[in-house]
N, C-alpha and C positions, 0 to 999 in steps of 0.2 A: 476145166481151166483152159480159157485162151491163149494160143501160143501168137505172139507177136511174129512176126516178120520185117526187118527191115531190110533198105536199100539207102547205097549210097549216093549222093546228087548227081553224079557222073550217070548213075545205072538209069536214076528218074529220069533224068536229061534226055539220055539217048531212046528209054521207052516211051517216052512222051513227046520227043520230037522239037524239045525246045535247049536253047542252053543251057549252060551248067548256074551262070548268074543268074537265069530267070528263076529258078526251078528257088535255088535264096533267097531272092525275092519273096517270092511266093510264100516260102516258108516263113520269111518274117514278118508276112502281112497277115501270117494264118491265113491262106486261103486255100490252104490244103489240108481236107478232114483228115483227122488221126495223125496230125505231123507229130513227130518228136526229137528234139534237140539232144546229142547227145554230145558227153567227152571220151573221146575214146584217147587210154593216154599209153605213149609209144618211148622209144628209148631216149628220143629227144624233149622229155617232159608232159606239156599234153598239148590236144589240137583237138581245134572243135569241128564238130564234124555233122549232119544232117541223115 
């Protein structure tokens, strides 16, 4: 079994040298293999999150 790994837009941002908006971008163009959208949901209801 594959274990996934993720990161949050902030982490991508800063590891790849580009903003927090592009790195969004990016992800809702799909131009970044293996993206996954996710809900992460917190005491405030929920927030979506990359």
């Amino acid at each position: 079994m594959k274990v996934l790994e993720y990161i949050s837009v902030p982490e991508a941002a800063k590891k790849c040298g580009i903003s927090e908006r592009r790195v969004q971008k990016l992800c809702e163009e799909n131009r970044i293999p293996g993206i996954a959208k996710l809900l992460v949901a917190d005491t405030k209801g929920c927030r979506e999150t990359r």
